[in-house]
C-alpha positions as CSV (number, residue, x, y, z in Angstrom):
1,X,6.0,-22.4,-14.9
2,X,9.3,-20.6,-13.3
3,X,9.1,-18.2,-16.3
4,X,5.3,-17.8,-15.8
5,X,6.2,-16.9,-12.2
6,X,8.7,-14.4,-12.8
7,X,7.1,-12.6,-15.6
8,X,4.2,-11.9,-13.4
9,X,6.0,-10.7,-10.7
10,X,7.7,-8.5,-13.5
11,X,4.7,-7.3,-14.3
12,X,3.6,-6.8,-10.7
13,X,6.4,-4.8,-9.9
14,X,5.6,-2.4,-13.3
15,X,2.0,-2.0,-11.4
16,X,3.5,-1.3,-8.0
17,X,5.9,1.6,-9.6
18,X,3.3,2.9,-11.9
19,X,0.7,3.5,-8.9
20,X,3.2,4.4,-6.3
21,X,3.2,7.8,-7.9
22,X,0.3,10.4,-8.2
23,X,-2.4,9.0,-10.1
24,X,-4.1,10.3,-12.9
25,X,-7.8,10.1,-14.0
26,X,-8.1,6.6,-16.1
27,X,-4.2,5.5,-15.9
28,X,-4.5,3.0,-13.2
29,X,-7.4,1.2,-14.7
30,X,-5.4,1.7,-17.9
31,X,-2.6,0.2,-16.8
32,X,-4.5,-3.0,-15.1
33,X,-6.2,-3.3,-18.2
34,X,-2.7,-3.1,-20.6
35,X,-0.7,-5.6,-18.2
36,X,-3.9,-8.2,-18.6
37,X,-4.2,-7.9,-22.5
38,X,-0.8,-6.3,-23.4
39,X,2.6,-7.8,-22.0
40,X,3.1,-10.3,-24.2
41,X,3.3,-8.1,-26.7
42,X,5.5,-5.4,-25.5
43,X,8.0,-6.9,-23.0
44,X,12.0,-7.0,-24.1
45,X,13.7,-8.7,-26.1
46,X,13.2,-5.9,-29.2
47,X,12.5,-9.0,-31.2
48,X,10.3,-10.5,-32.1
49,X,7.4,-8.2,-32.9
50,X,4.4,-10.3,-32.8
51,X,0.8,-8.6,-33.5
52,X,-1.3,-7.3,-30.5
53,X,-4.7,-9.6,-30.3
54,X,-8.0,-7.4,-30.8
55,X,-8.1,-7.5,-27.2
56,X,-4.8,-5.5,-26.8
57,X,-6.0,-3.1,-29.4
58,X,-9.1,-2.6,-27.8
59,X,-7.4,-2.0,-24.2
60,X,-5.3,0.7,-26.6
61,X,-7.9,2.1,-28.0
62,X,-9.5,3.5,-25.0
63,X,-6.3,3.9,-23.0
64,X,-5.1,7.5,-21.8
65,X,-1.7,7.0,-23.3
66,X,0.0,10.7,-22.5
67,X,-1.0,9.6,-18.8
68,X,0.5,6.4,-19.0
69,X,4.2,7.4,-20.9
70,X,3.8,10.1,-18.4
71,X,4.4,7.2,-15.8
72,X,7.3,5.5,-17.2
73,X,10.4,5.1,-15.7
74,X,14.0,4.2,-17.0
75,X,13.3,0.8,-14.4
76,X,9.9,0.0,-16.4
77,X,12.3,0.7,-19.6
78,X,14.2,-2.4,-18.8
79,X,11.6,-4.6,-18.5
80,X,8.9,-3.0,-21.4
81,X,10.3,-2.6,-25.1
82,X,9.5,1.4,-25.9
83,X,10.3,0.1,-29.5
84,X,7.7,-2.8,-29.0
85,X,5.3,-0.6,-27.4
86,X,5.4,2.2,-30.4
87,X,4.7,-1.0,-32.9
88,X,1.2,-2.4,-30.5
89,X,0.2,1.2,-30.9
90,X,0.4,2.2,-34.2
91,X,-0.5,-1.8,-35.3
92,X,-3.4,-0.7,-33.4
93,X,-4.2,2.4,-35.4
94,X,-3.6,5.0,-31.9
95,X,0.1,5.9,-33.1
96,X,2.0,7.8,-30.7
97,X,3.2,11.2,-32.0
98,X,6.5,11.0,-33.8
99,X,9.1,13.4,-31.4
100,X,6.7,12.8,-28.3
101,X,8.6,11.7,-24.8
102,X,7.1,8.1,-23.5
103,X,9.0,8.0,-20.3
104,X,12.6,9.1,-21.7
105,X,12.2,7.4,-25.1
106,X,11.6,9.7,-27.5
107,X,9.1,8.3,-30.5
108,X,10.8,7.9,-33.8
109,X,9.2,9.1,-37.1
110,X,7.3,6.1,-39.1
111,X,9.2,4.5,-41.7
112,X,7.0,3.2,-43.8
């Protein structure tokens, strides 16, 4: 329950630093929508990589992700896996573009 507890007040404080700056058409309902469907699958430790539901892929589907790594900071770094997060999205066939900036991590090429 205590790790229940804190992960949603992780997760609340992610929401509160995302919205406290200037919002973008779509990224707050993004956001909402990621946190609900998402977190599991992208918080730290890097390991281990566990495959996003259909309902996370959906939610990435439609999401404005430039808007969204526009709004990360090095404090939602700590707590969100970029390495995780790179993995969800191209497991859910919206890759992020290799040498693109989501907050300050930079996306690697595929190695496939």
């Amino acid at each position: 329950m205590g790790k229940l507890s804190g992960l949603f007040w992780v997760m609340a404080l992610v929401l509160a630093m995302v919205a406290g700056t200037k919002s973008d058409e779509g990224c707050s309902r993004d956001l909402q929508d990621l946190i609900m469907e998402c977190q599991k699958y992208v918080m730290n430790p890097a390991n281990p990589k566990i495959e996003p539901s259909n309902a996370c892929c959906s939610v990435i589907q439609k999401a404005n992700v430039p808007c969204l790594c526009s709004k990360v900071t090095k404090e939602i770094e700590k707590i969100v896996c970029m390495e995780k997060v790179v993995y969800v999205a191209d497991y859910c066939k919206k890759p992020l573009q290799p040498g693109s900036k989501c907050g300050s991590y930079t996306i690697p090429s595929l190695q496939q």
